[in-house]
C-alpha positions in Angstrom: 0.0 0.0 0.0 1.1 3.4 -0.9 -0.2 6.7 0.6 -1.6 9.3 -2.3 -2.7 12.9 -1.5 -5.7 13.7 -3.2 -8.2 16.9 -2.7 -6.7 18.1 0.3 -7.3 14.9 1.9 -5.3 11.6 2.6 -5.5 8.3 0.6 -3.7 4.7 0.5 -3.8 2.9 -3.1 -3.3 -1.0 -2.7 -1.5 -2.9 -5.0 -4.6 -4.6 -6.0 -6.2 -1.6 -7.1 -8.6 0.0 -3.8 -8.4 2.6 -2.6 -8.6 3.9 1.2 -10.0 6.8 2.4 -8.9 6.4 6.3 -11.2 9.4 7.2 -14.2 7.7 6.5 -12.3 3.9 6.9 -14.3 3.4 3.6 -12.5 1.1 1.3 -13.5 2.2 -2.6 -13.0 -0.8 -5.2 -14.5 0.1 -9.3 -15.4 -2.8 -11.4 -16.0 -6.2 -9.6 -17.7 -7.7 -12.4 -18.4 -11.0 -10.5 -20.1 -13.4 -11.9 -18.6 -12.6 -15.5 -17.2 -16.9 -15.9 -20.9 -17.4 -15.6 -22.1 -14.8 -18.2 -20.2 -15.9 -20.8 -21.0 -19.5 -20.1 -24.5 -18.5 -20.8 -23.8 -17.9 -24.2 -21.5 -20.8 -24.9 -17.9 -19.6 -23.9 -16.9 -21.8 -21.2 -14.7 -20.2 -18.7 -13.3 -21.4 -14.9 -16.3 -20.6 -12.6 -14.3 -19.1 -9.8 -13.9 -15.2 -10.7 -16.2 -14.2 -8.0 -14.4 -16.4 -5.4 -10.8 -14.8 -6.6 -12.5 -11.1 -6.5 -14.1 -11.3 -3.1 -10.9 -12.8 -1.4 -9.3 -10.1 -2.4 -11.6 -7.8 -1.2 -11.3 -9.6 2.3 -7.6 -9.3 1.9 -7.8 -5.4 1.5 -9.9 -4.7 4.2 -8.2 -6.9 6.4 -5.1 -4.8 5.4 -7.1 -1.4 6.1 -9.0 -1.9 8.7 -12.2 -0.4 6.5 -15.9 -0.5 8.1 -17.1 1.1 5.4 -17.0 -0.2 1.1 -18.1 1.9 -1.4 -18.3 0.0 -5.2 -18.3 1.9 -8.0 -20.3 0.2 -10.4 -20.5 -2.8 -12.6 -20.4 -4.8 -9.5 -21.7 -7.5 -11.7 -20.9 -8.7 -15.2 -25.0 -8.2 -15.3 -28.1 -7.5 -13.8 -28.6 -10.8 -13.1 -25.6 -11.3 -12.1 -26.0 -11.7 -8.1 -28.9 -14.7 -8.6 -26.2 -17.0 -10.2 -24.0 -16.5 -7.7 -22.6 -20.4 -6.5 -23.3 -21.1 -2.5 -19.4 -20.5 -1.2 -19.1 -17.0 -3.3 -22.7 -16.0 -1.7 -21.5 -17.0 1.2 -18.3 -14.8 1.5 -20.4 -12.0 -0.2 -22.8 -12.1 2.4 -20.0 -11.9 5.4 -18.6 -9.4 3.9 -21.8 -7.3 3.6 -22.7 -7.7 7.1 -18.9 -6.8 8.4 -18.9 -3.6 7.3 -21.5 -0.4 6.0 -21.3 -1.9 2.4 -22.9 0.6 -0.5 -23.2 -0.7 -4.0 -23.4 2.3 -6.5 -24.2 0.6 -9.8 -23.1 0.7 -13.4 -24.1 0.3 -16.9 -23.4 -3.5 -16.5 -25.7 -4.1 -14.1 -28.2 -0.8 -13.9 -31.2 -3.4 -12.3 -28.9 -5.2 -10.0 -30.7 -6.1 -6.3 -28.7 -5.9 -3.3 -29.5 -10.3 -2.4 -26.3 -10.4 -0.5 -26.9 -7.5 1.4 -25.4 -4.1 1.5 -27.4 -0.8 0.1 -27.7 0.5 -3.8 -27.4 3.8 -4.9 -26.6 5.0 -8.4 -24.2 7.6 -7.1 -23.4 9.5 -3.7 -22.0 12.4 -2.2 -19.5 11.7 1.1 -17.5 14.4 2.6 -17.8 16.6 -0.4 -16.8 14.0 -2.7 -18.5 12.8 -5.4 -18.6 8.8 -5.6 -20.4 7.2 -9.3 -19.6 5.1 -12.0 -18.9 7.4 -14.6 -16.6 10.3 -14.8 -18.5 13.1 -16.0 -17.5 15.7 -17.7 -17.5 18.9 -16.6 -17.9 18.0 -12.9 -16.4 20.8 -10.9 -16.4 18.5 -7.0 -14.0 16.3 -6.2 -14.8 12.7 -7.8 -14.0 9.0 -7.6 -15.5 7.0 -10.6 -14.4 3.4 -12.5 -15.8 2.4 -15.6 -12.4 2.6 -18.0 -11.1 0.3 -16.7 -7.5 2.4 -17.3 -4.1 0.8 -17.8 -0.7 2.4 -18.2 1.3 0.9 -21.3 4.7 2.3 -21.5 7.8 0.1 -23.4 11.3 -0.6 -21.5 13.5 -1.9 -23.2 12.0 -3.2 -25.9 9.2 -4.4 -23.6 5.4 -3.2 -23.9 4.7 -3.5 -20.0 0.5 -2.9 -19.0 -0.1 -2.3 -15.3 -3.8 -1.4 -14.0 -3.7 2.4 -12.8 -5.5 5.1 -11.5 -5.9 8.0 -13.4 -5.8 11.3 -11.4 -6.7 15.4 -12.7 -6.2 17.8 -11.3 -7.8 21.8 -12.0 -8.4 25.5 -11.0 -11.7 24.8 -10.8 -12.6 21.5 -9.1 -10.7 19.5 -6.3 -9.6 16.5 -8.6 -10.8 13.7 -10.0 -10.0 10.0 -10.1 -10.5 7.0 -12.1 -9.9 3.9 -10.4 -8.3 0.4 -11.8 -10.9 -2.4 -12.4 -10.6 -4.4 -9.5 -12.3 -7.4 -10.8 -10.0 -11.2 -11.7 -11.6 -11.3 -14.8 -11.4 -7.4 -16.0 -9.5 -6.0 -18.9 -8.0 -2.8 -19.2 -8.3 0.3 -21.7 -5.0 2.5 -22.1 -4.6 4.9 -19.8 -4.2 7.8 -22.1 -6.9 6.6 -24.2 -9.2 9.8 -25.7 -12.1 8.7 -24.2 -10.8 8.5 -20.2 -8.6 12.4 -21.1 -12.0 13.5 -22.5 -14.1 12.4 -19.5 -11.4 14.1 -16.8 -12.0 17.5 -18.1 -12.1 20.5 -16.9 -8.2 19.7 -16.0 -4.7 21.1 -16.0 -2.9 17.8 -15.8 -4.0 14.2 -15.7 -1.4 11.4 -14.3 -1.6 7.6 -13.9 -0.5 6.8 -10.9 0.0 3.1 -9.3 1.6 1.7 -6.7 5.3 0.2 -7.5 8.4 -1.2 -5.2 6.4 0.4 -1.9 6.4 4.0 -3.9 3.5 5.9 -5.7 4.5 6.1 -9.3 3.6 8.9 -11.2 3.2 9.0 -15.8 2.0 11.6 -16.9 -0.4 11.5 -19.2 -2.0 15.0 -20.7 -1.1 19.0 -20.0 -3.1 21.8 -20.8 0.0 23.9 -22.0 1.0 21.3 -24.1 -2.3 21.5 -25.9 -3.1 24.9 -26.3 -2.9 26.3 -30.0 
């Protein structure tokens, strides 16, 4: 774990992509998508059945490690809606410890926009804690302080001769808002989307700079990514 300073407030990023906010003891994870083995094999693409197991111990693991009462998910908690009635009876099982341990909010996503809370734990589509805004989606344009997912964002950078892809967060910073963050998918079966993609430098605006920063060798490592001065014609 590595501590991260982020809108005047302070932050630990774990190497498996959460976040803690030790004012609130709220652990923040983006991107679960459990139960995504058992989508696909749905629609014919066999896959090993324990994603939702490897996700949830580590989940257990991080908030062991923190301490947290409190989880906040930021969306696409499932691979789908339906997602939480297929879960097997060990994975329920941990999901529903887990849920009763601690203050557990699910906000949703556009993966599972219908999900029901049958583990336990409260749904909101998004919240407002301490000032800070906590959804699914960046939006752009927000001026608060917000924590999002969705992206999915990866930093791809070559050493020597080597393409090397390591989930990140992605953090702006602006004159006008307090900063915003993208977290890593947190999920064992979730991709990733280049950090400096477009899309995720579209969706961070209003900003001056935007980094990707994740934790390496004990330290917070910082890429940067986009600078207003270096795009202004």
């Amino acid at each position: 774990m590595v501590p991260l300073s982020f809108a005047n407030q302070e932050f630990t990023l774990t190497t498996s992509g959460a976040l803690y906010w030790p004012g609130e003891r709220a652990l923040l994870v983006a991107d679960l998508h459990l139960e995504k083995s058992s989508f696909y094999a749905k629609h014919g693409q066999m896959l090993p059945p324990y994603d939702s197991r490897e996700t949830l111990e580590r989940i257990a693991l991080a908030i062991r490690e923190t301490g947290a009462r409190r989880v906040f998910t930021l969306g696409d908690n499932f691979h789908d809606s339906e997602g939480s009635a297929r879960l097997e009876p060990h994975a329920a099982g941990m999901l529903s410890a887990l849920t009763r341990a601690t203050d557990w909010v699910w906000i949703t996503g556009n993966h599972d926009p219908h999900m029901e809370a049958r583990a336990g734990g409260e749904i909101a589509e998004e919240l407002e804690i301490a000032g800070m805004v906590l959804r699914h989606e960046a939006k752009a344009g927000e001026t608060r302080p917000e924590f999002s997912g969705h992206f999915h964002p990866r930093l791809q950078i070559s050493v020597r001769k080597r393409r090397i892809r390591r989930p990140c967060a992605v953090v702006s910073t602006s004159e006008t808002s307090g900063g915003r963050m993208i977290l890593p998918a947190f999920g064992a079966l979730t991709g990733g989307m280049d950090a400096a993609d477009p899309a995720i430098l579209a969706a961070m605006q209003p900003a001056e700079r935007i980094d990707a920063m994740l934790p390496a060798a004990g330290k917070l490592v910082q890429f940067p990514l986009w600078r207003r001065e270096q795009n202004l014609v």
